[in-house]
C-alpha positions as CSV (number, residue, x, y, z in Angstrom):
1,X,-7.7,11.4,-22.8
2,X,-10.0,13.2,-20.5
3,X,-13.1,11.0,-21.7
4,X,-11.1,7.5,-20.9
5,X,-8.6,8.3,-18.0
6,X,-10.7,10.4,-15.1
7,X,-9.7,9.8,-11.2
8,X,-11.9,12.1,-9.7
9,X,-14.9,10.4,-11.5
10,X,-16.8,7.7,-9.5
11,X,-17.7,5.3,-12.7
12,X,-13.9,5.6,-13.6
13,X,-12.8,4.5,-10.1
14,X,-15.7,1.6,-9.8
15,X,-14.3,0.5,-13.2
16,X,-11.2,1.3,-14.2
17,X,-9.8,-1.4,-16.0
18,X,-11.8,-0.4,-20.0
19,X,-10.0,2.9,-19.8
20,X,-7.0,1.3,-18.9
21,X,-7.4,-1.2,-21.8
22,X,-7.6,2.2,-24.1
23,X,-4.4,3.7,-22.8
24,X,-2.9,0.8,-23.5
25,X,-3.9,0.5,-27.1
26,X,-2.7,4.4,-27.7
27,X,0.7,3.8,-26.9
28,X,3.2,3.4,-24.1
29,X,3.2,7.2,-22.7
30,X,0.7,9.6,-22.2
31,X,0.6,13.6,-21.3
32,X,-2.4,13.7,-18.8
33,X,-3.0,17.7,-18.3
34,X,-4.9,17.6,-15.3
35,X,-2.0,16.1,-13.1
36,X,1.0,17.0,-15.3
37,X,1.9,13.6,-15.2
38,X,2.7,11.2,-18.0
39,X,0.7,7.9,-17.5
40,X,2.9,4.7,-18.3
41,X,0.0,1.7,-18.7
42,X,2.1,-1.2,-19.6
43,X,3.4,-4.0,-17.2
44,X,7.0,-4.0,-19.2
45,X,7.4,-0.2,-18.6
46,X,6.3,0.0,-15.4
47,X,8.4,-3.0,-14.3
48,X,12.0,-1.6,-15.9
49,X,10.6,2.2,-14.6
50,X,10.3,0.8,-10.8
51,X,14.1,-0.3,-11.3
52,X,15.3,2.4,-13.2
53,X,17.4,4.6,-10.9
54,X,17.3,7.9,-13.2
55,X,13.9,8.1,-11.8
56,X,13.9,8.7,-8.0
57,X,10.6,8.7,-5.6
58,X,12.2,12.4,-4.5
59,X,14.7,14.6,-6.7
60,X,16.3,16.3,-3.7
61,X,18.9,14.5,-3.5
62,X,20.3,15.7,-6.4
63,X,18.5,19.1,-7.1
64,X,16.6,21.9,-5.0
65,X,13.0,22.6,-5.9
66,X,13.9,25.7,-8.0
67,X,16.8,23.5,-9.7
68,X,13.9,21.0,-10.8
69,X,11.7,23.2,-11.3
70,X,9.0,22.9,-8.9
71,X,7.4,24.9,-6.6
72,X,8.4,24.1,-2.6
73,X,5.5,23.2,-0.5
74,X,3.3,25.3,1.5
75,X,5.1,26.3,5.0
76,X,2.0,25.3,7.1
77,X,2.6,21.7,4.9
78,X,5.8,20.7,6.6
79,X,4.9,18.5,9.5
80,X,3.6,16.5,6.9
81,X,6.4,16.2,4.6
82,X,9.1,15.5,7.7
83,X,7.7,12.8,7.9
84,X,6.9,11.7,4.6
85,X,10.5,13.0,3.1
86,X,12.5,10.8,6.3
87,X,10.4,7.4,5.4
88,X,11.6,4.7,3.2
89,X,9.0,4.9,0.5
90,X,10.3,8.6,-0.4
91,X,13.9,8.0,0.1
92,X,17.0,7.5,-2.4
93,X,20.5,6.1,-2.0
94,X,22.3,6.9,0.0
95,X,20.1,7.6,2.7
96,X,17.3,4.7,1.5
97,X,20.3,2.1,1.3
98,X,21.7,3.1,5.3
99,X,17.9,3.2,6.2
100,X,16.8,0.3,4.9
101,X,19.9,-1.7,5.8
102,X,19.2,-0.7,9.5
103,X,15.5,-1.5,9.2
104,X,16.1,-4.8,7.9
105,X,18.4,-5.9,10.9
106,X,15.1,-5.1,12.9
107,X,12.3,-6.1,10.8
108,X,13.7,-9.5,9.9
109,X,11.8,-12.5,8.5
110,X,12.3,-14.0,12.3
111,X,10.4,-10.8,13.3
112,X,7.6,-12.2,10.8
113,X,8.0,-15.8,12.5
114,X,7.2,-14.6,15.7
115,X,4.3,-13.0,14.9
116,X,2.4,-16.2,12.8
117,X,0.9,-17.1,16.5
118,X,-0.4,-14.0,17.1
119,X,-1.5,-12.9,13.9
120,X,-3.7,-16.4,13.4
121,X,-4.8,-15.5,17.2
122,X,-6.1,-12.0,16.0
123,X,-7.9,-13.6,12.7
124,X,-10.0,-16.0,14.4
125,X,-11.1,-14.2,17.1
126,X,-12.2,-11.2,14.7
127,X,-13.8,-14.1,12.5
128,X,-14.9,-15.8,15.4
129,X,-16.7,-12.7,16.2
130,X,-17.9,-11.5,12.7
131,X,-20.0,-14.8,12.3
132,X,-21.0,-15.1,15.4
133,X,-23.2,-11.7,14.7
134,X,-24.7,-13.0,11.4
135,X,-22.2,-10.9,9.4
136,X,-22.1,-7.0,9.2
137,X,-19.3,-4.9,7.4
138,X,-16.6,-6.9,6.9
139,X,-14.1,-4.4,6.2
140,X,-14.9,-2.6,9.5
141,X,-14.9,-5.6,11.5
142,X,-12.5,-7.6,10.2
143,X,-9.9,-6.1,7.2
144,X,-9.4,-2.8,9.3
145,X,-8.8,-4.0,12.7
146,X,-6.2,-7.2,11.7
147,X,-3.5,-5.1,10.3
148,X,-3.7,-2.6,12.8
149,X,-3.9,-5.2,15.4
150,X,-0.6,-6.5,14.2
151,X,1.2,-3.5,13.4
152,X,0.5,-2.1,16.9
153,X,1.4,-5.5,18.7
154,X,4.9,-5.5,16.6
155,X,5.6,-1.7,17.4
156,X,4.2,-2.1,21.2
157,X,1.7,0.2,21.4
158,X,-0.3,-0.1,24.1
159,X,-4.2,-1.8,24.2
160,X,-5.7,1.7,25.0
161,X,-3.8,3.6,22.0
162,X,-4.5,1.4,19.1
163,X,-7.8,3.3,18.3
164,X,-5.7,6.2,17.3
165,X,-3.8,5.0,14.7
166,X,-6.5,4.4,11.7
167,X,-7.4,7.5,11.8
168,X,-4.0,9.1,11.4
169,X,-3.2,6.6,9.1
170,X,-6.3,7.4,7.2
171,X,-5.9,11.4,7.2
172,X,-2.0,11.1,6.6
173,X,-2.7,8.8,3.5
174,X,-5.3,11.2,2.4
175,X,-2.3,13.3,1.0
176,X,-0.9,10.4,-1.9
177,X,-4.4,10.9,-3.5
178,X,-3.9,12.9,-6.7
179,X,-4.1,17.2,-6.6
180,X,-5.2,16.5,-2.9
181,X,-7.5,19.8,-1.9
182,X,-6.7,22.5,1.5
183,X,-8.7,20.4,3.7
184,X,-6.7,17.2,3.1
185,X,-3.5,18.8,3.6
186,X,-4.9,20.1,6.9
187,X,-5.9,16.5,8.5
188,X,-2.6,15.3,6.8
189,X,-0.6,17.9,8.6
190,X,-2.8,17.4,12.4
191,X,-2.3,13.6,12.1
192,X,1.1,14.1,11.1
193,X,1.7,16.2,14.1
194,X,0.1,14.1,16.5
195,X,1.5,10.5,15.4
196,X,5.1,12.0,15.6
197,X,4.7,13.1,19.2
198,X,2.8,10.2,20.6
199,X,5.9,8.4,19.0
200,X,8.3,10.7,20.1
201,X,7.3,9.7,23.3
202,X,7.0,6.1,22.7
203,X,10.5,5.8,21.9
204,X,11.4,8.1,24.9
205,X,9.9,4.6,26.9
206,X,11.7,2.4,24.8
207,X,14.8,4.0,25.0
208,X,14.6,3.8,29.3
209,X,13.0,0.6,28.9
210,X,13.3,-1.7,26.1
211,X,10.9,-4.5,24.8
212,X,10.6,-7.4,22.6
213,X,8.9,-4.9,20.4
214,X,10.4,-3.8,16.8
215,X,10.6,-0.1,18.3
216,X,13.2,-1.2,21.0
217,X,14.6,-3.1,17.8
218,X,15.1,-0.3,15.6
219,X,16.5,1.8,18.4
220,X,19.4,-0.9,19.1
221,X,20.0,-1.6,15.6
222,X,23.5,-0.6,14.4
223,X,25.9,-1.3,11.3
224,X,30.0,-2.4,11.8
225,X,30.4,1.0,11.9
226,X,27.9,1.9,14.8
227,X,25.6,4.0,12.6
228,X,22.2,4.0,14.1
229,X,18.6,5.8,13.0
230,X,18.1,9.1,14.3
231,X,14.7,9.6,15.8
232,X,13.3,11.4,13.1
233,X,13.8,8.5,11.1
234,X,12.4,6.1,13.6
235,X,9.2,8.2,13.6
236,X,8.6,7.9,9.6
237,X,9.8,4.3,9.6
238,X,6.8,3.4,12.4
239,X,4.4,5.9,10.4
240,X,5.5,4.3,7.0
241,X,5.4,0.9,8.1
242,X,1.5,1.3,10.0
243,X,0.3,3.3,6.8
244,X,1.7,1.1,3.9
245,X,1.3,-2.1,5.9
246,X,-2.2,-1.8,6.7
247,X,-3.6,0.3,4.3
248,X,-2.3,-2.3,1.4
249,X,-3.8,-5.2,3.7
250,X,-7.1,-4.0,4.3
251,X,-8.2,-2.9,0.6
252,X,-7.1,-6.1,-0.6
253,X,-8.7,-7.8,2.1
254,X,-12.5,-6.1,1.0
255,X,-11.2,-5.8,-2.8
256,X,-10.6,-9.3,-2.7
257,X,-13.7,-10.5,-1.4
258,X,-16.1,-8.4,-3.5
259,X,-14.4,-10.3,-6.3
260,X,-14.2,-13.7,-4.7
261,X,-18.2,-12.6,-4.2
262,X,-18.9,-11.7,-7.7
263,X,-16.9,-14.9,-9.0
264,X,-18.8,-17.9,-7.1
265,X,-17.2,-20.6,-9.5
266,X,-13.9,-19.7,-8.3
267,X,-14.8,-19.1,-4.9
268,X,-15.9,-22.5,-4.9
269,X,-12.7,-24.2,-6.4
270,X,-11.4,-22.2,-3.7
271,X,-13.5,-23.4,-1.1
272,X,-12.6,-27.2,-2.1
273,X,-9.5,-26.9,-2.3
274,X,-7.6,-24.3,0.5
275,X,-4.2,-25.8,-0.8
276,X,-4.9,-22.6,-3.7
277,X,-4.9,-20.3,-0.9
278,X,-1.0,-19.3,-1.7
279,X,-1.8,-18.4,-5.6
280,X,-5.4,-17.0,-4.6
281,X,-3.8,-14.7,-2.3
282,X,-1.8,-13.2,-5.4
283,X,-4.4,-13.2,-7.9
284,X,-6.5,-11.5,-5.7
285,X,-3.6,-8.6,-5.2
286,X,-3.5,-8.6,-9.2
287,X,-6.6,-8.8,-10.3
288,X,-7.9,-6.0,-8.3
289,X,-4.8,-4.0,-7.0
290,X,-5.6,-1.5,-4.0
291,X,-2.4,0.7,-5.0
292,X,-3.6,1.7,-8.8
293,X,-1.0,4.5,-9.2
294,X,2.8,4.6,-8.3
295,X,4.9,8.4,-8.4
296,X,8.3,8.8,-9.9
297,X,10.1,11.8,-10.7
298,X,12.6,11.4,-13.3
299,X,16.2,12.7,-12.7
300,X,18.1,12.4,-15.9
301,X,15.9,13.0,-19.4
302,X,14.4,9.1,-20.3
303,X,12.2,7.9,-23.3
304,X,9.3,5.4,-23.3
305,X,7.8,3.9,-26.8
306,X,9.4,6.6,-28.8
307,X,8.7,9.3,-26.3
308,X,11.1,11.6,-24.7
309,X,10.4,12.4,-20.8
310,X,12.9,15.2,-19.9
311,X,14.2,15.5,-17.0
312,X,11.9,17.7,-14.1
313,X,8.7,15.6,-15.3
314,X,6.7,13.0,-13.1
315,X,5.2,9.8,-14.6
316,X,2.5,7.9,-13.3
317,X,3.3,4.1,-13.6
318,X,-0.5,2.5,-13.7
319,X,-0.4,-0.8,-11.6
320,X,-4.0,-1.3,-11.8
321,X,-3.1,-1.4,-16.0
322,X,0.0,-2.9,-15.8
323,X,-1.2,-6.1,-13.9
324,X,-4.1,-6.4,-16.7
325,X,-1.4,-6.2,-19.5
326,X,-2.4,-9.0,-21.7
327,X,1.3,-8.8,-23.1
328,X,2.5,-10.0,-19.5
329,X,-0.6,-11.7,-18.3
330,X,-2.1,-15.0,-19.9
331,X,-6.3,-14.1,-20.0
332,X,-5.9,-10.8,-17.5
333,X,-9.4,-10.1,-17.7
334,X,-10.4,-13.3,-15.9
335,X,-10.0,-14.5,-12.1
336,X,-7.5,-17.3,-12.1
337,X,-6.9,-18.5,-8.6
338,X,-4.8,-20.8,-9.4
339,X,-2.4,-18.9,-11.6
340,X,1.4,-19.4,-11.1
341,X,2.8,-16.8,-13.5
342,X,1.9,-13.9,-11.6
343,X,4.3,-11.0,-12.2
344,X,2.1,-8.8,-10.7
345,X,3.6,-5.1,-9.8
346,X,1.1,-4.7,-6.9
347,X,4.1,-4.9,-4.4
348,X,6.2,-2.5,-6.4
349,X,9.5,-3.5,-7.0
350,X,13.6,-2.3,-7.0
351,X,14.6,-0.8,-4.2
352,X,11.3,0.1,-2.9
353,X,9.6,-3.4,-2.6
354,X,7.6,-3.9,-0.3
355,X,9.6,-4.5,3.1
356,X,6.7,-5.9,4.6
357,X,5.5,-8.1,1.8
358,X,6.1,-11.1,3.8
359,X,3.7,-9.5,6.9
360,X,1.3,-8.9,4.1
361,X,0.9,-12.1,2.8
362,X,0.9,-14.0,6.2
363,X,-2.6,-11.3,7.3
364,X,-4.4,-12.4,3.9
365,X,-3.6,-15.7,4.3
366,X,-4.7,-16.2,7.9
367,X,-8.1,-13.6,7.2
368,X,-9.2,-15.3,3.9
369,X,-8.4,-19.3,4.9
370,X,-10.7,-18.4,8.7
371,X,-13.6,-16.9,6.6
372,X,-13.2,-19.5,3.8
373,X,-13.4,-22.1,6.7
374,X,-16.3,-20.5,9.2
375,X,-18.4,-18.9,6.9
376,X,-18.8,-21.0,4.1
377,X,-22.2,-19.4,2.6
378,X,-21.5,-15.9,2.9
379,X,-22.9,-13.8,0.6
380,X,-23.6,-10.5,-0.2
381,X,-26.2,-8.2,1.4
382,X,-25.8,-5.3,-0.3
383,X,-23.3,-4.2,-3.8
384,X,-20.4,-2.0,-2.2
385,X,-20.0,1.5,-3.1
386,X,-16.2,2.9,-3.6
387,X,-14.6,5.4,-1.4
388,X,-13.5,8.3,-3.8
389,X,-9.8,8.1,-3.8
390,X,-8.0,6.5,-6.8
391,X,-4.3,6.3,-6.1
392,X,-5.1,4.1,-2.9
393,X,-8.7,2.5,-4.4
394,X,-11.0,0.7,-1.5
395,X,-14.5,0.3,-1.3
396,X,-16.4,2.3,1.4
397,X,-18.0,-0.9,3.6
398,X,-18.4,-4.4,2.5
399,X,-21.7,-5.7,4.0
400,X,-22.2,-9.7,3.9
401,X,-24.1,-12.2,5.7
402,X,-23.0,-15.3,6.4
């Protein structure tokens, strides 16, 4: 196992799609030591696991740490996991249902409407800007600073503040990587303690004086019965929605184009015809997924292929494998950008899709069709290195010219 399946090794995480192939062809579950995690490779488990509620993204909701066996987390770790354990990603009925319910009468699809203006504002201008210079990095100049744009123009943070939130985003993120070293834990814990403040006080604002901002939306945002978020869960539903809504965007934003880069036949196709843009967009998010690995703790005992998972254990579904499944995928291996059946995982599915899937599709859209339509020869300068993480896979820079 060790020799096919290795996170921490660069070659694996440049190429992780032969091992991947491998694990598939050994069966459906795998023990993988290092992580104490069983590995689950195919697209048909890891679609009916991501619905499956006797697996939970947290057990304690049921069960204590010593109940489920597990050891608690480090005191000087709990900044971080207040707000982690109050966001919707790491939440189970009842409190995901109340919490998303609420959220979704403030993050509505009219929310997304108002923003198409602003959002195809923000992609030209960084375009507008990235050609104008010859070309450069193209992940620092334009994947990074769209979704951030956006999510900080939606939340109402001010001009001068937006610089900060990256790099929280970046260090809190830091801690979904896999056995995460002392030193990660430490940024995860500062950023975690400095977002929640700034926010704190953000909402403080709100609260006296209220915007057309999705902050002063989730604050007024009741059910019939007058139930409204508490602060705590404003804070990790701003944190969640700037860390999963732009760290998602902006690896498939540099993923994506290394691959459009490296297939110039289909780049072309794409080139003639931008009506493929729709289909591109999801190929793209298949073919090269920036979430490879999913967490799920399973709650009552389960079996996959023959295989018995008790109950206290944690799987590992494998996106990256699963949306390369040839069982689910006509040809996975190959860059279609026109394919229509796409049941790619990439966005996750059940109760924890995506909420801002629609946000996410709207960025690539608008980033890809302005590049595909200003910079019609770019190329690149340089073959991009990958950043070490595996769980959240991304490439260091991505330098072009155009």
């Amino acid at each position: 196992m060790a020799e096919t399946f290795d996170p921490w090794s660069p070659s694996f995480v440049a190429d992780p799609y032969p091992a991947y192939a491998a694990l598939r062809a050994r069966g459906r579950a795998h023990w993988y030591e290092p992580t104490r995690q069983w590995l689950v490779p195919h697209h048909a488990d890891v679609s009916a696991l991501l619905r499956d509620r006797r697996l939970g993204r947290t057990y304690l909701h049921r069960f204590t740490h010593e109940e489920f066996g597990r050891t608690p987390p480090p005191p000087g770790h709990e900044p971080f996991h207040v707000l982690n354990d109050h966001g919707l990603l790491d939440l189970e009925a009842p409190d995901h249902t109340r919490i998303r319910r609420l959220v979704s009468k403030a993050f509505t699809p009219r929310t997304v409407e108002r923003l198409v203006p602003t959002v195809r504002r923000l992609a030209a201008e960084l375009v507008g800007d990235f050609v104008a210079q010859g070309g450069g990095d193209l992940l620092s100049a334009v994947a990074e600073p769209l979704p951030v744009a956006v999510i900080a123009e939606m939340l109402g943070v001010p001009e001068p503040d937006r610089a900060l939130l990256r790099p929280w985003s970046a260090d809190i993120c830091g801690m979904y990587e896999l056995n995460p070293p002392e030193e990660t834990a430490r940024r995860a814990v500062r950023a975690s303690v400095e977002f929640s403040a700034y926010l704190r006080d953000l909402i403080a604002v709100r609260r006296e004086s209220p915007g057309d901002d999705l902050i002063s939306a989730l604050i007024a945002a009741h059910d019939e019965g007058g139930d409204r978020l508490g602060e705590q869960e404003m804070i990790s539903t701003c944190v969640l929605l700037l860390n999963a809504g732009h760290e998602a965007t902006v690896n498939t934003t540099a993923n994506g184009w290394r691959t459009l880069l490296r297939h110039p036949g289909q780049l072309e196709a794409l080139r003639a015809d931008p009506g493929l843009l729709p289909t591109a967009v999801e190929e793209l998010m298949r073919y090269d997924t920036p979430l490879q690995l999913f967490e799920r703790w399973v709650l009552d005992d389960i079996e996959v292929g023959g295989v018995a998972i008790p109950r206290g254990s944690e799987v590992a579904l494998l996106f990256g494998s699963a949306n390369r499944d040839p069982a689910a995928f006509d040809r996975p291996g190959e860059l279609d950008l026109g394919r229509t059946d796409n049941p790619h995982v990439s966005l996750g599915a059940g109760i924890h899709y995506c909420l801002g899937a629609p946000l996410a599709r709207l960025e690539l859209a608008s980033s890809f069709g302005e590049l595909l339509r200003r910079a019609p020869k770019m190329r690149l300068a340089e073959e991009p290195e990958w950043k070490p993480g595996f769980v959240i896979r991304g490439l260091r820079e991505l330098r072009v010219e155009v």
